[in-house]
Every structure is written in C-alpha cells, then in structure tokens.
C-alpha positions in Angstrom: 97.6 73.9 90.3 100.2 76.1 89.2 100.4 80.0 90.0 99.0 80.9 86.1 96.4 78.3 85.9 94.7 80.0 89.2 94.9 83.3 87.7 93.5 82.3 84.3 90.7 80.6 86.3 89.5 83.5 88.3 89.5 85.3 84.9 87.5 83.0 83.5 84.8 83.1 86.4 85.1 87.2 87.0 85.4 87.7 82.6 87.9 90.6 84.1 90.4 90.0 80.7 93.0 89.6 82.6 97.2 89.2 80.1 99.9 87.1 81.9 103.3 87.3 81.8 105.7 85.0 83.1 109.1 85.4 84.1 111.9 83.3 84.9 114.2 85.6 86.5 114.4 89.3 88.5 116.6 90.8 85.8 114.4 90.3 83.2 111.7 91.0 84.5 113.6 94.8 85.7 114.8 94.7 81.7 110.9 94.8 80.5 109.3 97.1 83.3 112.5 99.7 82.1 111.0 99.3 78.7 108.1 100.7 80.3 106.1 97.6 80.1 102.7 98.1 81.5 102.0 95.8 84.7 99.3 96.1 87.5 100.0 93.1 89.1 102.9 91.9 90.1 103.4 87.9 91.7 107.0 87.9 93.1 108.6 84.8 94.4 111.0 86.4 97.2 113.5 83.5 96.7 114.5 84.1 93.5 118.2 83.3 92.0 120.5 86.2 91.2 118.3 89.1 91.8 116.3 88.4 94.4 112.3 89.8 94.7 113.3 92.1 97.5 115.7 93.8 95.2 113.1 94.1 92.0 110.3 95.6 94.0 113.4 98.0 95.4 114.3 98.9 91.8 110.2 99.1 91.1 109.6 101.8 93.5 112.9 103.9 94.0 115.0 103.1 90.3 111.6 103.3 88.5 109.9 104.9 90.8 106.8 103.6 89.8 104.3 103.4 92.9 101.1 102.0 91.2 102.2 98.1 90.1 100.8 96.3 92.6 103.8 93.7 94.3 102.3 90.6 96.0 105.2 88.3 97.4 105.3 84.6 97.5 107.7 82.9 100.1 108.4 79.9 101.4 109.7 81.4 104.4 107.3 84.5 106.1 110.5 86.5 108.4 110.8 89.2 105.4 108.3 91.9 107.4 110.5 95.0 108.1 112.5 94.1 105.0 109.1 94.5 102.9 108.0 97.5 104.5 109.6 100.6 102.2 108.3 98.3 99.3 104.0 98.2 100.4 103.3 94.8 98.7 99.7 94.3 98.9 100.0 90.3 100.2 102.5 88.1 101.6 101.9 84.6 100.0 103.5 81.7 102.1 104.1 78.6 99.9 102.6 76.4 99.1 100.3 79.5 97.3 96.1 78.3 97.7 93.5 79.3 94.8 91.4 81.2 97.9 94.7 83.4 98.3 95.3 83.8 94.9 91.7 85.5 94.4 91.6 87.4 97.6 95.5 89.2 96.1 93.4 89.4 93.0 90.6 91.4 94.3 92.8 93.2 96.2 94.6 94.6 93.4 91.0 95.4 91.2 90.1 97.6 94.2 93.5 99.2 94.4 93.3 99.9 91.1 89.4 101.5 90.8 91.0 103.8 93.7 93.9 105.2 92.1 92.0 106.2 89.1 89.5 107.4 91.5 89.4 111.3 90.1 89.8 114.3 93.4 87.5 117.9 91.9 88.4 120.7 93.1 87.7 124.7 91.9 90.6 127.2 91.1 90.6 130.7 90.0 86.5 129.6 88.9 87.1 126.6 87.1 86.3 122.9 88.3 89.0 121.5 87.9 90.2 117.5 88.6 93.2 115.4 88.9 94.1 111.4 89.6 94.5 111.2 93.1 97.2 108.3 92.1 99.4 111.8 91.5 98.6 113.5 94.5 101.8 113.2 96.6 100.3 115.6 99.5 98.3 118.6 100.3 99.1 121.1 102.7 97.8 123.9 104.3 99.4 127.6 104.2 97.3 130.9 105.0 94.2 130.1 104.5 95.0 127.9 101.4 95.4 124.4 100.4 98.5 123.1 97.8 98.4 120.1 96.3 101.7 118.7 95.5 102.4 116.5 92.4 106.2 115.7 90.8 105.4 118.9 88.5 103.5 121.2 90.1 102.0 123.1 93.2 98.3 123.2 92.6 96.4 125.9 94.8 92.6 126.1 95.9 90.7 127.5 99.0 89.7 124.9 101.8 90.6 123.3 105.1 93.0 120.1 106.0 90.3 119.0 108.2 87.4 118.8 105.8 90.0 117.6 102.9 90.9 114.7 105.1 86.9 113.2 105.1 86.5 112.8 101.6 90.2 111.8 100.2 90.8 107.7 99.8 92.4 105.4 102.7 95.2 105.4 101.5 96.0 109.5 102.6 96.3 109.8 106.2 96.7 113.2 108.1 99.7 113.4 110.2 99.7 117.2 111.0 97.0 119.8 111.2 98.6 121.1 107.9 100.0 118.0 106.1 97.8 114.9 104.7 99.7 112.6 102.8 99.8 110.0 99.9 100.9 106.7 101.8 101.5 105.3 98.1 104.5 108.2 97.6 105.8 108.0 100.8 109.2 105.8 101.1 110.0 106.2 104.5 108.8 106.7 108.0 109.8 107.2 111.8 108.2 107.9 114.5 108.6 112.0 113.4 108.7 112.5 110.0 108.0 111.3 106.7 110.3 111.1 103.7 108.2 112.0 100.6 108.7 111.3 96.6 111.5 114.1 95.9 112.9 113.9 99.2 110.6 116.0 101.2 110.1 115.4 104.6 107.2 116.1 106.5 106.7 116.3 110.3 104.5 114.3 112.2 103.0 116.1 115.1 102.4 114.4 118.7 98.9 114.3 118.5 99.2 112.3 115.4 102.0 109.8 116.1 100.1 107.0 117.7 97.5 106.7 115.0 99.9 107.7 112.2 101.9 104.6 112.9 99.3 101.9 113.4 97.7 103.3 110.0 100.9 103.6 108.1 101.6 99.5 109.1 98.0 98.5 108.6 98.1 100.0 105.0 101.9 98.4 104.5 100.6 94.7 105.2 97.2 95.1 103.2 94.8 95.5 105.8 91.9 97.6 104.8 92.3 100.8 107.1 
C-alpha cells in the first residue's frame, strides 16, 4: 500500500477530512509552501534527488521560518539523528513505511495541532486578555513582572516563572528561574544557552542543565515529555 492510500484510509475510519498533496520533488514542494501554501503535515522522504528532505525542512524552518508544519521523515537508512535535530520532525519513518506507523505520525500531528491552537489567558492593565500559545516564543521574568515575547511584541502582566511553568503546554520547558521557553521557536541548543527566533539567546542555568537537555532531545525525537 502506497504512502497516500494509508492516509486516505485512516481518513476514512477517523472522518478527520484530511486534503493530500503529492510531490515529486524538494523544489517544488519549497516553490508552493513560499506561495504560502497551507500544510500541517508534512511526509518527507530524506533521500530525495536534487534537493534533498534535510535541506526543505532547513528552508521550512529558517528560510520560511514557519515552525508549526509538522515534518515526519521517511528513510531507508535511520543515521540522520543529529542532522534532524535543529529541524524537530515529529517521526522518523524507516522504509519500508507500515499502516500502524503511518497512523501513530497521524495522531501525532492532530494532537500537535489541538496544542498549538491551545489559547494561554492572561489579565493586563484589567482586561483578560488571550493569545495562541503557537506565538509565544518565551516569557521571562523582570521585577516582579512577567513578559511574554512574540516576533512583534513584549506583552507584560503580573505573576511568577514558577507558577507560569505548571499550566503552559509540554512543549515550554523552564531553563532558568526567569526564562521558560517555546521549544517549537528555539533553533539551537548547547549545553548553556539557547538560540531563540530573532537570534536571542538565553542562558541555561546549572540547576537546569541536566533536565533541560534530556527534555529538549525527548521533545526533538517525538517522545511525549
């Protein structure tokens, strides 16, 4: 069964109304999504000819910078890990591709999605206010106050990192007693610091390191953390 068929199958047993797209090669694939194509899940073979998936899902998330299209890779080789890593594919499909891993990268993708348009409330100046968490790139703390950072704007309310950090989704982690952070903006990590959309970077403290790092590879490889 080919890749399509499976996916038109799990559609017809979930009634989800899922649209697919196929394409034959990286660059036109790159040519559509610069259209601004709409796409929430991406199937990339790795071993493509001419532009190669490593190189699209590169473009997708620094070029484009577009963080939400979900990249599941399909391989007939599985050496690709720290290759992969800046890019957060949610699966790693090793050929030949099974209709049980096809639905699991499926599911995967549906709960992903429910999460990012998950909405975070908050009150300023006496309004309730809310916001996407999907753009949320990080909060931090300064006298007293919280900011929340977006690509536009510094957002300001009253509260604590600490309390912040219990009720945000997975996919933030707290890696400093002021900073908690968007994995899905982040592009790159050591064992310090952070690299953040727009080129911020962010410390890492020591108490944080150890945990920091298992969580940020957990969330790279898919693993629900």
């Amino acid at each position: 069964m080919q890749l399509a068929d499976m996916v038109y199958a799990y559609d017809r047993r979930m009634n989800v109304g899922i649209e697919v797209c196929i394409w034959n090669a990286g660059e036109a694939l790159y040519q559509d999504l610069m259209k601004h194509r709409p796409l929430d899940l991406l199937f990339l073979d790795i071993e493509l000819v001419s532009m190669d998936g490593i190189q699209v899902g590169r473009l997708i998330r620094t070029e484009l910078a577009n963080q939400e299209i979900s990249i599941a890779y399909i391989s007939a080789k599985s050496s690709y890990a720290m290759e992969l890593f800046k890019i957060h594919p949610i699966d790693f499909l090793v050929k030949p591709v099974c209709v049980q891993d096809v639905n699991d990268t499926i599911d995967e993708a549906l709960r992903l999605y429910k999460r990012s348009n998950a909405l975070f409330e908050y009150r300023a100046d006496g309004y309730r206010c809310k916001i996407s968490y999907k753009n949320i790139i990080y909060f931090y703390s300064e006298n007293k106050k919280i900011n929340l950072v977006t690509a536009d704007a510094v957002i300001q309310f009253t509260g604590k990192i600490k309390d912040l950090a219990e009720r945000v989704p997975k996919n933030f982690i707290q890696i400093h007693q002021s900073y908690l952070i968007n994995m899905d903006h982040m592009y790159e990590c050591s064992y310090e610091v952070v690299k953040m959309r727009g080129g911020v970077l962010l410390n890492i403290s020591q108490p944080y390191r150890k945990q920091v790092r298992k969580h940020i590879m957990d969330y790279a490889w898919g693993q629900d953390v």
